[in-house]
C-alpha positions in Angstrom: 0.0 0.0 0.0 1.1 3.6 -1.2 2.3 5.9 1.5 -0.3 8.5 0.2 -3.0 5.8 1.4 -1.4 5.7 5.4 -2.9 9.3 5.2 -6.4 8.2 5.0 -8.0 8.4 8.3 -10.4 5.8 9.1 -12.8 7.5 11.3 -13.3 10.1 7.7 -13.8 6.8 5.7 -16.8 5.7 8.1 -18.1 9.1 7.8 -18.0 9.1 4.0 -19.7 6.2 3.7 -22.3 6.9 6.8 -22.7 10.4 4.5 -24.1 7.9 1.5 -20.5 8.8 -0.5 -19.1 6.5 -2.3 -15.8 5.2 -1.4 -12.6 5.0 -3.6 -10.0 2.0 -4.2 -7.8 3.2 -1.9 -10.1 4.2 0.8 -11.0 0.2 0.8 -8.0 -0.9 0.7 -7.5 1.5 3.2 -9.7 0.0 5.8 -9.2 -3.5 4.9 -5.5 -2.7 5.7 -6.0 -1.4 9.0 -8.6 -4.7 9.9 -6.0 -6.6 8.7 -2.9 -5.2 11.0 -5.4 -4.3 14.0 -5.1 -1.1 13.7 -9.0 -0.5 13.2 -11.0 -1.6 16.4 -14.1 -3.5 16.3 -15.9 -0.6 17.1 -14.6 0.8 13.9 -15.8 -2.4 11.7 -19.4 -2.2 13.2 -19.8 1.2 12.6 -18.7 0.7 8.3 -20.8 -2.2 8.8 -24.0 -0.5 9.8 -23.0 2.6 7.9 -23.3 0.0 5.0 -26.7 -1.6 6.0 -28.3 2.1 5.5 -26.2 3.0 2.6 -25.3 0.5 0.6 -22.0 -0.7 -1.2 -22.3 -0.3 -5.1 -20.5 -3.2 -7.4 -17.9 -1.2 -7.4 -17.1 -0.6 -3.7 -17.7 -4.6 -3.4 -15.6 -5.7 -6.4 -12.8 -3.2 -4.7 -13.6 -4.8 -0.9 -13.8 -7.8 -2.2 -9.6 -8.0 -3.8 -9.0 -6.0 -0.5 -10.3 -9.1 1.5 -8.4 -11.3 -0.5 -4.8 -9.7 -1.0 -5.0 -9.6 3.4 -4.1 -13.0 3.3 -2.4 -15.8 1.2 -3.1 -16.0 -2.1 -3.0 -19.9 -3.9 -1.2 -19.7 -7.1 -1.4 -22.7 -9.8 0.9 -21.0 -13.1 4.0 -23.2 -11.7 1.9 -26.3 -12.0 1.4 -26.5 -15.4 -2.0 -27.8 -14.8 -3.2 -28.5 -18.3 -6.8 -27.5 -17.1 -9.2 -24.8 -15.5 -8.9 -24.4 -11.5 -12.5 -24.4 -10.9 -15.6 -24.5 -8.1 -18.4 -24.3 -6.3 -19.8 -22.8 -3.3 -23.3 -23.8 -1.5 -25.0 -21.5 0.8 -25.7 -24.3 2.8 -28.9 -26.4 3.2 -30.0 -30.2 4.5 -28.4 -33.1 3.2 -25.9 -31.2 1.1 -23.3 -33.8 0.1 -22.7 -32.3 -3.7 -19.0 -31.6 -2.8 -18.0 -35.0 -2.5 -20.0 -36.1 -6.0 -19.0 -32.7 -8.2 -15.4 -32.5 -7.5 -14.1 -35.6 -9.0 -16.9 -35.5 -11.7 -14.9 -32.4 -12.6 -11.9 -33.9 -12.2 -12.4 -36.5 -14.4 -13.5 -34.2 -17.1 -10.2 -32.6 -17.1 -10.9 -29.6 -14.3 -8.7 -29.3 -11.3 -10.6 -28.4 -8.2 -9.0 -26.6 -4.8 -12.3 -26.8 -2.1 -11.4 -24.6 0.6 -14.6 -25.6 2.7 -16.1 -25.6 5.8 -17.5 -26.9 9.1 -21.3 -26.9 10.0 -23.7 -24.3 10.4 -26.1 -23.7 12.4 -28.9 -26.7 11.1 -26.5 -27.3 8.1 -24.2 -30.0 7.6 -20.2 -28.9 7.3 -18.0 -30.4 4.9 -14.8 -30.8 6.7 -16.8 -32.2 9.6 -18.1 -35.2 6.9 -14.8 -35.6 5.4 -13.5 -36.2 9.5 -15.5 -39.4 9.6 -13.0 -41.2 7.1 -10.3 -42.6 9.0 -6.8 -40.3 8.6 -8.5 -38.0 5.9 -6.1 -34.7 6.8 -8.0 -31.8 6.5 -5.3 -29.3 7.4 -2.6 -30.1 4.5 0.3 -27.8 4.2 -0.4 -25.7 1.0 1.8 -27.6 -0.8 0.7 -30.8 -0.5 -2.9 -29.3 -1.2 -1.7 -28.0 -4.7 0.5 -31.2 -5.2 -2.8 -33.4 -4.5 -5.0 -30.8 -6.5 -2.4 -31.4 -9.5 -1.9 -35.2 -9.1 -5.9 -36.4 -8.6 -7.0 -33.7 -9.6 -9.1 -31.9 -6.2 -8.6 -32.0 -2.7 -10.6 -30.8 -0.5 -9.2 -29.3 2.9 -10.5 -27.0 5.7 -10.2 -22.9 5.5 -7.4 -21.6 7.9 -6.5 -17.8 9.1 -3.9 -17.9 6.5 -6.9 -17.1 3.7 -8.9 -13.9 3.9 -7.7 -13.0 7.4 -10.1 -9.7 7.0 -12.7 -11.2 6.7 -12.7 -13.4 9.9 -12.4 -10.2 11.7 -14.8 -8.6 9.8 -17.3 -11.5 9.7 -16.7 -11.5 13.8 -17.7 -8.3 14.6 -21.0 -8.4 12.5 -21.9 -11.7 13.1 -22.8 -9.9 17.2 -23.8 -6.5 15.4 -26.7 -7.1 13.5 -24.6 -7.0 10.2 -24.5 -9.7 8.7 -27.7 -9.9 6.0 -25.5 -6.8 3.9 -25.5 -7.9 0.2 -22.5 -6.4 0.0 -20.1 -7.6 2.9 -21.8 -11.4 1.9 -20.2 -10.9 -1.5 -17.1 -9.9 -0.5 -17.1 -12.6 2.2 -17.5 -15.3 -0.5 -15.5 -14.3 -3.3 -12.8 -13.1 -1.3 -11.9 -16.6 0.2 -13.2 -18.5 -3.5 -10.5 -15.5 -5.3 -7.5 -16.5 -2.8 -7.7 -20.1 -3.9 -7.0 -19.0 -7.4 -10.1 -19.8 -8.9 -10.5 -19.6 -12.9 -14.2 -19.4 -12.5 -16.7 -20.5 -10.1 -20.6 -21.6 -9.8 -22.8 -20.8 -7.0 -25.5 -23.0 -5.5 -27.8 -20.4 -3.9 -30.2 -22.8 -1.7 -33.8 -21.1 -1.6 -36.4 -22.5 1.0 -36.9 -23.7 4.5 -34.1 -25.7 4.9 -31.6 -22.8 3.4 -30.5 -19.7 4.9 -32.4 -17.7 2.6 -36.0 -18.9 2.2 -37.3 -15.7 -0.4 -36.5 -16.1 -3.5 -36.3 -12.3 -4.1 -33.6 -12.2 -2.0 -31.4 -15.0 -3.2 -32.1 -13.9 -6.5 -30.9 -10.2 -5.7 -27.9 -12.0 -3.5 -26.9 -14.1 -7.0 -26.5 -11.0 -9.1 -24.3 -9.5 -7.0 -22.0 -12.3 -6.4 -22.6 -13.2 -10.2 -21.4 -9.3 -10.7 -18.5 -8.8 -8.3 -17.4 -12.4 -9.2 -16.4 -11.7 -13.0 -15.6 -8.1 -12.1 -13.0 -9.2 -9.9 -11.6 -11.5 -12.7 -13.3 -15.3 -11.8 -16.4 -15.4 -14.1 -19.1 -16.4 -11.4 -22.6 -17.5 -12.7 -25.2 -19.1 -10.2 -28.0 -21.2 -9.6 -31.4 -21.1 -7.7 -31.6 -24.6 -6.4 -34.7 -25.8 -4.1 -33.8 -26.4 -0.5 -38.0 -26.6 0.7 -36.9 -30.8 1.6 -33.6 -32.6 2.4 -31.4 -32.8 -0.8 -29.6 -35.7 -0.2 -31.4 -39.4 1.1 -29.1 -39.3 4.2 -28.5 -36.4 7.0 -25.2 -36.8 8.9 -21.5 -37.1 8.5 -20.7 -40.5 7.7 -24.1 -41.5 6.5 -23.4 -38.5 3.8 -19.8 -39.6 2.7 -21.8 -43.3 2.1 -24.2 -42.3 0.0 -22.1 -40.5 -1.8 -20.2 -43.4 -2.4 -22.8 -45.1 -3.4 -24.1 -43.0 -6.1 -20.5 -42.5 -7.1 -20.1 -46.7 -7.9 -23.8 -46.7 -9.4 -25.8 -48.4 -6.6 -27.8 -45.2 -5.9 -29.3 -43.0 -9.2 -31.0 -40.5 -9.6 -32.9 -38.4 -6.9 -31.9 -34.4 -6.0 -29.0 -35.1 -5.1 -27.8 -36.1 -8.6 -29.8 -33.6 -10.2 -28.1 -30.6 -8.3 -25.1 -31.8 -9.1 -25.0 -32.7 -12.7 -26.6 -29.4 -13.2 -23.8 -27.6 -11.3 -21.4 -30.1 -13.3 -22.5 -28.9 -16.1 -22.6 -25.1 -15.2 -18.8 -25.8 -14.5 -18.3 -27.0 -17.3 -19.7 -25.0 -19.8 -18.8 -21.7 -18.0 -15.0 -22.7 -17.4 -14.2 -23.9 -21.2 -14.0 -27.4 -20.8 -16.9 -27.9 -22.7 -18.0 -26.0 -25.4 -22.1 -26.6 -25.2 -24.6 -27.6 -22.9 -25.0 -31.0 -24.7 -21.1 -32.1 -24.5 -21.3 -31.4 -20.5 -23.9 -33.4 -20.0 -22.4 -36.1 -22.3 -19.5 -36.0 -20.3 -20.7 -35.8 -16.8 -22.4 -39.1 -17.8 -19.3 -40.8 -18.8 -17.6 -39.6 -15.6 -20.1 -41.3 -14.0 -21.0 -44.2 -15.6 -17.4 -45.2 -16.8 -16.4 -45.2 -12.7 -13.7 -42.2 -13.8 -15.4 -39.8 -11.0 -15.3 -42.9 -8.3 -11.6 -43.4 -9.2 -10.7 -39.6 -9.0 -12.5 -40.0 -5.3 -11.0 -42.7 -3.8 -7.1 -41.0 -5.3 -8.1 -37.7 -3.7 -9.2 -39.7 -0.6 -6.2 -41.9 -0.4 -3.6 -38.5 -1.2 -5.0 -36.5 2.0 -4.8 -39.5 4.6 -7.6 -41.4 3.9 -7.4 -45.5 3.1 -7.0 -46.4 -0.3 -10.0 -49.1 -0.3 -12.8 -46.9 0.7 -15.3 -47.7 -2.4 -15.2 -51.3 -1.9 -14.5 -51.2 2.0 -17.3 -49.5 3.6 -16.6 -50.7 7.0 -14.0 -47.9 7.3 -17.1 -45.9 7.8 -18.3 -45.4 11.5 -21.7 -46.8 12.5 -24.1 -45.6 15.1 -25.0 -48.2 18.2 -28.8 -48.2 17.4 -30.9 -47.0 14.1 -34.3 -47.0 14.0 -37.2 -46.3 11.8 -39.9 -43.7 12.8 -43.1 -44.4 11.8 -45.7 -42.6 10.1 -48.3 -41.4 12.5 -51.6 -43.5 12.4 -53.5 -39.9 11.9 -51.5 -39.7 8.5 -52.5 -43.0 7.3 -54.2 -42.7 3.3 -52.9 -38.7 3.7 -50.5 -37.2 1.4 -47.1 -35.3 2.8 -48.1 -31.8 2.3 -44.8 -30.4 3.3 -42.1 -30.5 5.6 -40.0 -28.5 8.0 -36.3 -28.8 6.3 -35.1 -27.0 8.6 -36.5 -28.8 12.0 -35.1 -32.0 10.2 -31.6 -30.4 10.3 -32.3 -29.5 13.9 -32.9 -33.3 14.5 -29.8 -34.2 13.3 -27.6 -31.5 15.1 -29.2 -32.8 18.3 -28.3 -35.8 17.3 -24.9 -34.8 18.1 -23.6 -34.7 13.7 -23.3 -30.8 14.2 -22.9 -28.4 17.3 -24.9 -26.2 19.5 -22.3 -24.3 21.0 -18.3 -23.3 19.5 -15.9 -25.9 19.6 -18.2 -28.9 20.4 -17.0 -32.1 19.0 -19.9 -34.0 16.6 -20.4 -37.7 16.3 -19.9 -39.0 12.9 -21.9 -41.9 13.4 -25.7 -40.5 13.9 -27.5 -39.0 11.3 -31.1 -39.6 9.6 -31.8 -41.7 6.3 -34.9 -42.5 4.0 -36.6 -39.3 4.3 -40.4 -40.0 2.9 -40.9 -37.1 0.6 -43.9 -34.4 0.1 -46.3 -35.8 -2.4 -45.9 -39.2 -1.0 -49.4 -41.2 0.3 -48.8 -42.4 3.5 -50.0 -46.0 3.9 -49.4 -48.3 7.3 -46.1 -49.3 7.4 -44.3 -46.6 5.9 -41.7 -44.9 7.6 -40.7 -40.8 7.6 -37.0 -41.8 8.1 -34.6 -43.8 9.9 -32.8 -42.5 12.6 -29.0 -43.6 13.6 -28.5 -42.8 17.4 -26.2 -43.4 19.9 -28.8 -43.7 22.8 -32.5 -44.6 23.2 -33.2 -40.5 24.5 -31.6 -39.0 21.4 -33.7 -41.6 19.0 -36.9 -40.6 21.2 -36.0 -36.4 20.8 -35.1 -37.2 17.2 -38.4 -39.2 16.4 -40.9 -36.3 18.0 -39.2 -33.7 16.2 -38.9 -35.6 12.9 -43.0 -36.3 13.4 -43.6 -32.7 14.1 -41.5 -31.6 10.9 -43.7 -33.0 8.6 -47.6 -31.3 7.3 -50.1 -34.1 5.8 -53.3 -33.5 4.1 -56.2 -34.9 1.7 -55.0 -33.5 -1.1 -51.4 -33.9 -3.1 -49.3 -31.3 -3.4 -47.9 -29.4 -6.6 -44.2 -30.6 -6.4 -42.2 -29.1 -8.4 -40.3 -31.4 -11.5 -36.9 -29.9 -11.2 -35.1 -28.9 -8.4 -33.2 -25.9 -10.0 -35.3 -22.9 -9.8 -33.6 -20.4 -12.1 -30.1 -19.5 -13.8 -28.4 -16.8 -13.2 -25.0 -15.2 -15.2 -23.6 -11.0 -14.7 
């Protein structure tokens, strides 16, 4: 930073943008700076943040936060590589069941993409990456960068846990206006994202915006709005970003849970399990990547080669390499025993008052909440989760209940979490006469800058 930019007071820059002004390059940079070094307080960061709630950050201001953010940390580079492919990803806002990462990443692999996932640990009712890839025995989620970018070149992805090293403004930032009342800014959530997704050296990157009441964002207006900035600020800042709308109003995935997510995926991975939303999300992402990174030149050859990824056993064999590389055993398609498995699992039954009734509905979210208080994600900072428990089977809204049928199966490691997991499970869901309109695909709409 220029010596001409030391001379920019911070307390004038919160005024400015408090006054509805604009801010310039260097004012950012500016500010980030002095979040970065500790030189601004928190104080200081709660007041731009507000100031920005009422104000608003034009694309400008956010495309210019947004390379602040990421030049305050590391920065991956791939040119020394020689990777003779796109560096490419995704990023989910988070929802139920949301196991695409471990499908998408060596489906683009095997179609010639290379793939650095910085991800993760659960949120809230949402499931956490890192915490799913912790149920595999030795999987090393804290790689030296190195090794990361060696395993990223040599299988093509890896997938490892964010540290300080990336976007340390932002973890300061985020902080503060995660206890201020700041956080829902369309702005600061774009820089938040694409500063981390631009430090890993993305070429281009898809967004899966969840929308419904399992996701984080249940209007639509307002993931829409959300999508065209990060769509914006993305390819502004030099990573053409497009997005998509996908439906998170049930689980995605069949299973709910750590290591009950890592085996599905492995099952649709090896061909036991097809179709479903799970797949669907992710060959449409696939093929987002795809098309919007080069790889592919049309709609038509992305899907032709997402299917042979799949059905060839290229995507499995780009799983089990990336698996293997970061610590994990080397057998873990054909070896599912590696896998932890919870004491008891049980089914819950539909209620007899259901009985000839359709599933009107369910609460996605309360079924996340089940599975947290299962012990698979935490309640409080720095709570260990079981890998074991989870939920599977979900029954799904249009189905007609008849005796016998159950909403789900529950994997517990005591007989009083089953019982709290059952009740809640049994309250989640709405049933009526009538069937309801479900929609036929789970993406909702496209989105490009």
């Amino acid at each position: 930073m220029s010596e001409g930019n030391q001379d920019l007071l911070i307390p004038e820059i919160i005024r400015r943008k408090r006054d509805g002004q604009a801010l310039t390059t260097a004012e950012i940079q500016r500010f980030v700076s002095g979040v970065t070094h500790g030189e601004v307080t928190d104080a200081q960061i709660a007041a731009f943040s507000m100031a920005s709630i009422f104000q608003d950050i034009d694309y400008r201001e956010r495309t210019d936060l947004t390379l602040a953010m990421r030049d305050s940390g590391r920065v991956l580079h791939w040119d020394d590589l020689n990777l003779n492919g796109p560096v490419l990803d995704k990023h989910s806002t988070g929802g139920v069941g949301d196991t695409v990462s471990f499908l998408l990443a060596p489906i683009l692999a095997a179609c010639g993409g290379f793939v650095p996932m910085i991800a993760g640990r659960g949120l809230a009712h949402t499931g956490g990456t890192i915490d799913k890839l912790e149920s595999i025995p030795g999987y090393n989620t804290a790689p030296d960068f190195e090794y990361f970018r060696q395993t990223v070149r040599s299988t093509g992805f890896a997938i490892a846990g964010q540290t300080a090293d990336f976007a340390p403004a932002d973890r300061r930032m985020y902080a503060t206006r995660d206890v201020t009342a700041t956080v829902e800014q369309y702005g600061l959530i774009t820089a938040s994202i694409l500063s981390k997704k631009l430090a890993a050296g993305l070429d281009s990157l898809v967004m899966d915006i969840k929308v419904g009441n399992g996701a984080f964002m249940t209007d639509l207006t307002v993931a829409r709005e959300l999508a065209q900035s990060l769509c914006a600020v993305g390819t502004q800042a030099g990573m053409p970003t497009n997005a998509l709308l996908t439906d998170m109003n049930e689980p995605l995935a069949d299973s709910a849970g750590n290591a009950l997510e890592v085996l599905e995926a492995l099952r649709i991975l090896t061909g036991e399990l097809k179709g479903g939303r799970l797949l669907q999300v992710t060959e449409a992402l696939a093929i987002e990547n795809l098309t919007l990174s080069g790889i592919c030149g049309n709609v038509d050859e992305a899907k032709s080669r997402v299917h042979e990824a799949l059905s060839s056993g290229a995507a499995a064999e780009k799983f089990e390499q990336s698996i293997h590389a970061m610590g994990g055993p080397s057998d873990l398609l054909q070896n599912r025993s590696h896998l932890p498995v919870a004491p008891l699992i049980r089914e819950v039954p539909v209620p007899a008052e259901a009985i000839g009734k359709c599933i009107a509905g369910v609460d996605t979210r309360a079924l996340g909440v089940a599975v947290v208080a299962l012990g698979a994600g935490r309640t409080h900072a720095g709570q260990s989760v079981d890998p074991s428990v989870g939920c599977t089977g979900w029954l799904r809204p249009g189905h007609q209940c008849e005796t016998g049928d159950v909403l789900a199966t529950v994997h517990a490691r005591t007989e009083a979490d089953f019982q709290a997991a059952a009740n809640r499970i049994q309250r989640a869901y709405r049933f009526d006469e009538a069937a309801p309109n479900v929609a036929n695909s789970i993406v909702i709409e496209r989105l490009t800058p």
